[in-house]
N, C-alpha and C positions, 0 to 999 in steps of 0.2 A: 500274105502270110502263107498260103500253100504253097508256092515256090519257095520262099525263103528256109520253113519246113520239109519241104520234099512231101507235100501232103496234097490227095485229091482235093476238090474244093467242097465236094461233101465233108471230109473230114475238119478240114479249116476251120467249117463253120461250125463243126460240132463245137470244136475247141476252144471257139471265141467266144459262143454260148456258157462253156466249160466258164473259163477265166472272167466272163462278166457275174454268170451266177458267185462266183467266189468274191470277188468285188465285193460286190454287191452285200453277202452275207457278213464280210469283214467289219463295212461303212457301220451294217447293221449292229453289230455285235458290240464294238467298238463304240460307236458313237451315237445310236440310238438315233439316225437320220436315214431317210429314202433317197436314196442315190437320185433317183428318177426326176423327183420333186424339184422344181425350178425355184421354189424359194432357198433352196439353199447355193445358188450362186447369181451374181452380182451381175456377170453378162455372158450372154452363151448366143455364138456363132455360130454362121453353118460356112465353114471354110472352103468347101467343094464351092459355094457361088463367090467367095472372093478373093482378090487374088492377094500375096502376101501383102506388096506395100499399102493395100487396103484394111487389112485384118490390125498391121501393126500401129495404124493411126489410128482407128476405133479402141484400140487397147490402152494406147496412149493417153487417149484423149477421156478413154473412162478412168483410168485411174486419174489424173490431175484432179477433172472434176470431183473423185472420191477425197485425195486428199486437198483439194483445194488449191491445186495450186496452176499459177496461172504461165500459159504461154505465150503470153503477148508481147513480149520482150525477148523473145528465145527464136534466133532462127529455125526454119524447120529442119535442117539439118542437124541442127545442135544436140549433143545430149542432154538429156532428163536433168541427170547430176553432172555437180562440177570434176 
């Protein structure tokens, strides 16, 4: 972000701080949930330890199991949908 801005990294970081506090008071405001709170999502990655085609078969594979559907029959190349 400070490159892409043209901003010290002091400043960057004020500004993410900035745009997370604003986040954050929106989710609040809005929809009366803690952004932070883990129960409010279903699966949460740390991406920096994996690499994409790892992230998109964990994602894959949590939604099926959500709605139930199975890939036993489905190359793994295949799409999701027809």
């Amino acid at each position: 972000m400070a490159q892409r801005a043209n901003l010290t990294l002091e400043q960057a970081l004020l500004e993410i701080e900035k745009i997370d506090t604003a986040r954050d008071t929106f989710i609040w405001q809005n929809f009366h949930q803690d952004i932070a709170s883990s129960d409010n999502y279903d699966l949460i990655l740390n991406t920096s330890e994996i690499k994409l085609e790892g992230t998109t078969r964990i994602v894959l594979d949590a939604i099926q199991e959500k709605l139930g559907v199975s890939a036993k029959n489905r190359p793994a190349s295949a799409p999701l949908a027809p």
